[in-house]
N, C-alpha and C positions, 0 to 999 in steps of 0.2 A: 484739404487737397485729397483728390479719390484715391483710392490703395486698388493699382492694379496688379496687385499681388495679393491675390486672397489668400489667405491663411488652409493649409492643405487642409487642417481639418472639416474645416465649411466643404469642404468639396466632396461629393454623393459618393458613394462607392464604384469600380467600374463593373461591369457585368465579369469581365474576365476576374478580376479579386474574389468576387461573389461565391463566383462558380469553383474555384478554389478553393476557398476556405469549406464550403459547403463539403468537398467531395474529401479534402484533410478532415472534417469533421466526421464523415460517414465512415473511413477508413479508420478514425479514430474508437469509433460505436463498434465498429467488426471484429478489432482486438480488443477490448473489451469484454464482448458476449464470448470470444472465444478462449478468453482471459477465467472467465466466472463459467465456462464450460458449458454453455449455456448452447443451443442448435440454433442454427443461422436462420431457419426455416420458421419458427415458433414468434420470433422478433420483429418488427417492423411494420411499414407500411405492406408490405405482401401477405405476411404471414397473419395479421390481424385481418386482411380482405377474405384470405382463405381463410380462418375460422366463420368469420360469415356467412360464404358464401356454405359454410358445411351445415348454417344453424345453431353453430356452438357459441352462441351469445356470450356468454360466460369466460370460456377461455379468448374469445376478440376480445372482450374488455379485459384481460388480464395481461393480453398481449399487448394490448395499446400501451396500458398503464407500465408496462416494466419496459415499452419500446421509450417511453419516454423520463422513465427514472435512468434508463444507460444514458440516451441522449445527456439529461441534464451534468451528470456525474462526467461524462466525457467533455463538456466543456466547460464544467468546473475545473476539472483537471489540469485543464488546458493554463485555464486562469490562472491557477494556485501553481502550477509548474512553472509559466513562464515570472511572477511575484515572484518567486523563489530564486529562481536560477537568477533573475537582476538584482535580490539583493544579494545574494551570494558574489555577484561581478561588481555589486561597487565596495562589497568588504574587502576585497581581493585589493583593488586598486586600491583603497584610502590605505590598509594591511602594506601595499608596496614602496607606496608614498612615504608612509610613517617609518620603514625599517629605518632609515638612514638616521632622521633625528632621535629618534627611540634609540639605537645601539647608544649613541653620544651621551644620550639622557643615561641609561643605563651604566656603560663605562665611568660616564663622569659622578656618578651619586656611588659606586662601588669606591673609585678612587679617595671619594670623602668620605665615605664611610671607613677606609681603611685606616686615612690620616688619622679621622677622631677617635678610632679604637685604638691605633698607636697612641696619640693623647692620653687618653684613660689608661693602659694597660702597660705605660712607662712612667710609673710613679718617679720613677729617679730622677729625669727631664725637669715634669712637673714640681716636683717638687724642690728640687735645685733651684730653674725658675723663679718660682714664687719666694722662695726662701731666699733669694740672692735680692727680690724687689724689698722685701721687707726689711734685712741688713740695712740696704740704702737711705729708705724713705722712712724709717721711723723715728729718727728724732725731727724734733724742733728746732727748725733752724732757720735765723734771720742772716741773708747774706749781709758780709761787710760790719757785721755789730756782735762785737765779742768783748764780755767782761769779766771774763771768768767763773761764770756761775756752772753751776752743773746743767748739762745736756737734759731737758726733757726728754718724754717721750711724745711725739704729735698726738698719740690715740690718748693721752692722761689731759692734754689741755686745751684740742683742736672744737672750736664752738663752731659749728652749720652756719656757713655764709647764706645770708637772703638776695635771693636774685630776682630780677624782673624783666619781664620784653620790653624791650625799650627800640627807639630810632635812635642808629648813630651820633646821629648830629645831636641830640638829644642829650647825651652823656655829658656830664662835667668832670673835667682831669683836676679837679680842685681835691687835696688832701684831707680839708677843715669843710666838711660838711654838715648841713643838719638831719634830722633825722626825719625819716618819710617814714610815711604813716601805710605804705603799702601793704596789701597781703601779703603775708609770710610766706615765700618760698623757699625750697632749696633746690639745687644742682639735682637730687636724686628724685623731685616731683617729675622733673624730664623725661629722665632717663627711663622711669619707671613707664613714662607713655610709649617709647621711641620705638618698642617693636611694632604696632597699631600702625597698621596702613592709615587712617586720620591722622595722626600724629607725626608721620612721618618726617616733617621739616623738626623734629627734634634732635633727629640722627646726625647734624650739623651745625654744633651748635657754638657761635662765636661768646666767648664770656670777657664782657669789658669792664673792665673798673680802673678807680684812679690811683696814684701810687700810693704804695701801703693799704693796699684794701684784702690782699689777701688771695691772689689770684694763683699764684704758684702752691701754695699752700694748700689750696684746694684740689688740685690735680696730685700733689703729692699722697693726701687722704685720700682721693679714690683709688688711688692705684691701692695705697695699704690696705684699704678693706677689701679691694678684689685680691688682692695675694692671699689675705688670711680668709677669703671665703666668706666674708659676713656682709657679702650685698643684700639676702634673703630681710635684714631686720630692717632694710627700703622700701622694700616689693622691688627690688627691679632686675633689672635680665641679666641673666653671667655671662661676664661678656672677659677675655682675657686682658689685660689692662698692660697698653705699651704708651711709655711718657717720654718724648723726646723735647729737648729742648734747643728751639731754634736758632740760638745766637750757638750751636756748638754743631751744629751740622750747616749753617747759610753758606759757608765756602764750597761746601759739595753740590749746594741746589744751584748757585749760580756760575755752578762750571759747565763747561759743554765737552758731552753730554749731560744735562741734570740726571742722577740716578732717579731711579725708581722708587715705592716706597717699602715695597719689599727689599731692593735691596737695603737702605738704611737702616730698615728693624732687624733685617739681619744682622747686619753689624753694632748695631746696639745690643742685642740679647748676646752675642759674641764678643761684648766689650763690657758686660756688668762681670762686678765681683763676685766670683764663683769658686770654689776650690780648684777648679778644670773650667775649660772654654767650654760654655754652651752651644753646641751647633744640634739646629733646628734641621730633622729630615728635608730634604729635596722635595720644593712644592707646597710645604706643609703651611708658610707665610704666606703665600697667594692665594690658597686655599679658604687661609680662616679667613681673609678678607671678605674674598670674593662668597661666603657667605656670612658674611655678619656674624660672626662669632667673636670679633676685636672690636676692642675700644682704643682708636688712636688719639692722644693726647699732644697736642704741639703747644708748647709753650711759649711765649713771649714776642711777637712779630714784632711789636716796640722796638725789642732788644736786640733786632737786628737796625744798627743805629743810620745806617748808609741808606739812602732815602731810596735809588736806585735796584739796590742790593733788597727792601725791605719790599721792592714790587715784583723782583723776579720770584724771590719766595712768595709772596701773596699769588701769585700766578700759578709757582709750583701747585701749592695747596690746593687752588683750586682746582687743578689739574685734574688731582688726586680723587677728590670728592667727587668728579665725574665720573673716573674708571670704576670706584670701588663705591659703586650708589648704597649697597646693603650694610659697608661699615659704620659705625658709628664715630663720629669726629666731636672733637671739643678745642676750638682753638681759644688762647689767652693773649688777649694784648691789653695795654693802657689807650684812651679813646683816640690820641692826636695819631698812635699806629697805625691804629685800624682805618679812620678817617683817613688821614693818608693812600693808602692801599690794601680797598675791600676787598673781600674776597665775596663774588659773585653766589657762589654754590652752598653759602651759608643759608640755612634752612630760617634762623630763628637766633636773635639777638639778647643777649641777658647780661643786663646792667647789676654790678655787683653795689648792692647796697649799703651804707652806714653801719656799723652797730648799734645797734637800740637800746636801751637801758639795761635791759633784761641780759644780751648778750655781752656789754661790757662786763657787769656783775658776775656774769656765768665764767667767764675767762682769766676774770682778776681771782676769783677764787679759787678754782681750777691753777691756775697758775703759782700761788702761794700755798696749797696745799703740794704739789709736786717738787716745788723748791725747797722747801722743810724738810720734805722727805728725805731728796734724793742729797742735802746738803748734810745729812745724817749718817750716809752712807747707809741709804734706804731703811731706815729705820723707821715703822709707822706704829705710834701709838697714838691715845688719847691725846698728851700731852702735846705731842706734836702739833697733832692735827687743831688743838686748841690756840697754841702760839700762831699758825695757820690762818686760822677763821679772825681772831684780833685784828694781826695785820693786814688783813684783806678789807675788815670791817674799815678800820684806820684811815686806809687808801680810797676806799669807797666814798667814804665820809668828807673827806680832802676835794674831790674829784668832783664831787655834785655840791658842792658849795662854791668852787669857783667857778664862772664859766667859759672863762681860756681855756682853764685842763678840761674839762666840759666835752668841750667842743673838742678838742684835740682826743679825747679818749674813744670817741666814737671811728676814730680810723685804726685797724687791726694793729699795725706796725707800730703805732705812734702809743697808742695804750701799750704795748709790751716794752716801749720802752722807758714809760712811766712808772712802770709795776718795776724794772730795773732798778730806776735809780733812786726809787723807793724803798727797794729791799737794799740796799747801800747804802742808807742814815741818811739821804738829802733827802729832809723836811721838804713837801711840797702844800701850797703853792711856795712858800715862806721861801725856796732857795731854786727857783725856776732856772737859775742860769747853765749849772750843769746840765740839766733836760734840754733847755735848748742850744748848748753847745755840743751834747752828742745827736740830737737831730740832726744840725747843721754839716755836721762831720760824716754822719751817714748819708743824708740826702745828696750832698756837693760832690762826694768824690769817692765814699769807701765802700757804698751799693754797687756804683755804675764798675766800678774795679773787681768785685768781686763777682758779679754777671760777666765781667769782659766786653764789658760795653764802653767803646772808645770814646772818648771826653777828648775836646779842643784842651782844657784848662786843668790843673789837679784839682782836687777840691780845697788845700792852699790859696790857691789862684781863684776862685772862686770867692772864697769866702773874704779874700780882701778885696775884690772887687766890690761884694753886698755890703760891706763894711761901711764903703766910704758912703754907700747912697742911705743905708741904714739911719747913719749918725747923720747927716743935710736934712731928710727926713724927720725927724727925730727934732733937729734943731728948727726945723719950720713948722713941727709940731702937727706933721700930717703921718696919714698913714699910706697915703694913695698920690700918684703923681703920671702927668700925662707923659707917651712915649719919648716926646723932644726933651722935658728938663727930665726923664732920667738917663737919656744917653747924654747929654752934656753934664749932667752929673758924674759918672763912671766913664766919660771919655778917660780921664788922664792916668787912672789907677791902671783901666784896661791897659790902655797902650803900654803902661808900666811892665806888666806884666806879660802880656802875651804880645806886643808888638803890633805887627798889621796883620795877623793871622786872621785875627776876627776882631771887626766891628762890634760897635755897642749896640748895631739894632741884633744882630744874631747871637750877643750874647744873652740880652734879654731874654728873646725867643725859645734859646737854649734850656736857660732855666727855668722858665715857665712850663714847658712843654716836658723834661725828661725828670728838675726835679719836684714840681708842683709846688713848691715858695712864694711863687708871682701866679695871682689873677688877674684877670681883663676886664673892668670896666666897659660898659657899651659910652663912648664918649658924650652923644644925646643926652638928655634930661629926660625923665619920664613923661610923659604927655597921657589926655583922658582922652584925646582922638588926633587926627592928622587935620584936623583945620591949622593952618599958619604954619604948615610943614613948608620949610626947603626945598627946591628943586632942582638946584643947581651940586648938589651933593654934600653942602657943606654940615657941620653938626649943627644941632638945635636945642641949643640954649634955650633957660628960661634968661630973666630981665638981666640976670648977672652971668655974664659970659667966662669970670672969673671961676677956674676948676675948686681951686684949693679953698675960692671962700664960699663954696656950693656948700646949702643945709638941704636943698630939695631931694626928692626922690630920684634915683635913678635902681639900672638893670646890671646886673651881671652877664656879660660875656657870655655863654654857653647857658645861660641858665635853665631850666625845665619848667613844663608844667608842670602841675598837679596829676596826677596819675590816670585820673579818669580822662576818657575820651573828649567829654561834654569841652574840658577847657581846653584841648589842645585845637585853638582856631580863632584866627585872628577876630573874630568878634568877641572873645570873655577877655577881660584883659585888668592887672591884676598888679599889685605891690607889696613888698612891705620893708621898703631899702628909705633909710635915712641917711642923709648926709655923707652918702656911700662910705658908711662905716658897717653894717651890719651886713654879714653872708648868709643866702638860703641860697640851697638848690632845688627846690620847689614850685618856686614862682619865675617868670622871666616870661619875655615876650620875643617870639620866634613865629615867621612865616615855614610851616612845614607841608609837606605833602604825605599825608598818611594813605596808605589802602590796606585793602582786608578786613575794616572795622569799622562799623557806622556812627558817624559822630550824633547821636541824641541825646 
């Protein structure tokens, strides 16, 4: 289409512009010569005509020549004046534009600057603070399980949990796991990336594992090494460490209005034991947020048991993690919590893994050297420490020859309760029942009470409900049974006990899910491909439809791949489940959707 708008500059100059600039040019040359004091007469087109016509060849050409170095210099000048004066008009303007956000900048980096010299320069703060986190967080302690043994200290027998990224749905809540073979991580490989603009989805990091794997335990140690200052032997960033625990503030998040999360650390630093109430300067909690100087720690979404109540908090949180992009977050649940009610703003998912040989070992002796001791009234010698190293050897020896305790010593909780009732004369495997009557006691009813986690049933109630499916089981000589015969199994005990409160499909659920007791079988039979699959929804059976007289292969409920990318995808597909007696978390077959990683 024609432009009948030429562009001004295509357009010639007029004769009046000409005529002007020409005659501003000459009046330019005139101050000038009379600038350099120079005679008006001597200069120009005149004054070089009259040296010629005088004969004075010489001074005409000197005349011409300086008529036309003032020329050039006068509209240089021109040039370089008017350059000048425009850049000087637009530093003016961007200089006016800028004041407004510049003071705020300025203002607001003085105000932090002022906070974090208060920080530094109020050891007494500081150091009450920290001194009052490490009072709290330094022993050893298993909720709901007390046998009277001396109080550890966390830093004498706490072993580095190994973590991995994982997919939610990916996680298994099963207690009795095997052991993966994955790279070695821990909680502080993260951390140590999390200030790194690449790294950044570290700053968020959800940490899920199953019960008894040690997840509170973990948040308690970071907090103790940030109070006593030994984050440096990680590499990773000082960050001031605040540990709250969510089943002890969810009545405040799902009230209206939900506070803030300032306000809550303030009331938590104002509620730790201290000689005198801690109050934190006006501002100075928003502050460190609002630059990433905190590590906020929330514990247990699980443990908020009310399903409604554990989505307003998940909401909260995620709230949270929007306002304050620059803090550092670590939230902890068990996987059916999390699964339940994600939280969107989570950067980066880490599956808490197994103990491995090496770390059982490291904890059972760590742990018998500290009990010697401190059963001494901290007495450490030689001799001790020798009585120490036997019984650990003892227990070790015991542990890796059966493969019940085996397998049970690879979960955090469940080994320290071994290592218990082992320093107490029960011969293991030889006298297993005490071990697993204080499981049972902890798992059903003295954990969830001493969290404050509201239970339908005591764990009384509980346990003679598993009792009665126990011993049917037991007497059919099975260890696995489909969901119909075990609620007609524990129909009559239940109603015994708890009435019409709860059903036997929600009791089942109950303790599958809060105390990991019960796994899920996937109903199907394992298949090498979907030829002669079902359409109509129902299970697929091989030739014997009968569950309890099944030898073939089948999958675990929740089960995982292999760690590597290559297997997570429905073309590798994999076993190693006999007569669905034997557990791995390792292998299992799942339709998932991965991104961010190339499956090759």
């Amino acid at each position: 289409m024609p432009n009948n708008n030429p562009d001004k500059k295509s357009l010639p100059p007029s004769k009046e512009s000409t005529d002007a600039r020409r005659k501003a040019r000459n009046q330019r040359v005139q101050k000038l010569i009379k600038y350099l004091g120079l005679s008006g007469s001597i200069l120009g087109v005149p004054g070089t005509l009259a040296f010629l016509k005088a004969g004075n060849w010489q001074a005409a050409l000197a005349s011409g020549m300086l008529t036309i170095a003032v020329t050039i210099v006068a509209i240089t000048y021109k040039f370089v004046s008017g350059v000048t004066n425009r850049v000087l008009d637009k530093i003016e303007e961007e200089l006016e534009n800028a004041e407004e956000p510049l003071a705020t900048w300025i203002v607001k980096g003085l105000k932090t600057f002022v906070i974090n010299l208060w920080w530094s320069l109020n050891p007494q703060f500081q150091r009450t603070y920290y001194q009052s986190l490490i009072e709290y967080f330094r022993e050893f302690k298993i909720e709901g399980f007390r046998v009277g043994l001396p109080v550890l200290d966390l830093e004498d027998v706490f072993v580095p949990l190994r973590v991995d990224p994982e997919i939610p749905d990916n996680i298994s809540g099963r207690m009795i796991r095997a052991h993966s073979q994955s790279e070695s991580q821990t909680i502080w490989d993260f951390l140590a990336q999390s200030t790194k603009t690449k790294f950044s989805n570290y700053r968020r990091l959800a940490v899920i594992g199953f019960p008894g794997s040690g997840k509170t335990t973990l948040l308690r140690h970071l907090t103790l090494t940030y109070a006593k200052k030994q984050q440096d032997k990680y590499k990773a960033p000082k960050f001031i460490p605040i540990l709250l625990y969510l089943r002890d503030i969810r009545n405040l998040i799902v009230a209206e209005p939900p506070p803030s999360l300032p306000q809550l650390i303030k009331e938590h630093i104002h509620n730790l034991p201290a000689p005198q109430a801690l109050t934190p300067p006006p501002d100075w909690v928003e502050e460190e947020l609002n630059t990433g100087n905190l590590l906020v720690m929330l514990d247990g979404l699980d443990e908020v048991a009310d399903e409604s109540q554990r989505q307003q908090v998940s909401h909260w949180v995620n709230r949270q993690m929007q306002i304050y992009r620059q803090t550092a977050f670590i939230l902890t649940s068990r996987p059916h919590g999390y699964k339940s009610a994600p939280v969107g703003q989570v950067g980066t998912v880490l599956e808490v893994l197994p103990f491995n040989s090496e770390q059982m070992q490291q904890f059972i002796r760590s742990w018998y050297v500290q009990t010697e001791i401190m059963s001494r009234a901290g007495r450490d010698t030689p001799a001790v420490r020798a009585e120490a190293k036997n019984n650990a050897d003892n227990l070790i020896e015991r542990i890796i020859s059966n493969r019940a305790i085996s397998d049970m010593a690879r979960n955090p909780l469940l080994v320290t309760m071994i290592a218990t009732v082992h320093y107490c004369g029960s011969a293991l495997p030889g006298r297993r029942v005490e071990l697993y009557q204080k499981i049972c006691d902890l798992l059903l009813g003295s954990r969830q009470k001493a969290k404050k986690i509201e239970s339908p049933l005591t764990a009384e109630q509980n346990k003679s409900v598993l009792q009665v499916l126990a011993l049917a089981l037991m007497q059919r000589q099975r260890r696995e049974f489909t969901p119909q015969v075990g609620q007609e199994l524990i129909a009559g005990e239940l109603e015994r006990v708890a009435g019409n409160s709860l059903n036997s499909d929600q009791f089942l659920e109950q303790i599958k899910q809060v105390s990991g007791l019960l796994v899920e079988w996937c109903l199907d039979d394992w298949h090498v491909n979907y030829e002669g699959a079902p359409t109509d929804g129902s299970p697929w059976f091989d030739k014997n439809d009968n569950l309890f007289q099944k030898s073939g292969k089948a999958i675990l409920r929740g089960g995982s791949w292999i760690e590597y990318p290559i297997f997570c995808r429905s073309a590798c597909r994999d076993n190693l489940f006999a007569g669905r007696v034997n557990i791995y978390s390792y292998i299992g077959f799942r339709v998932v959707c991965a991104f961010g990683r190339i499956l090759q």
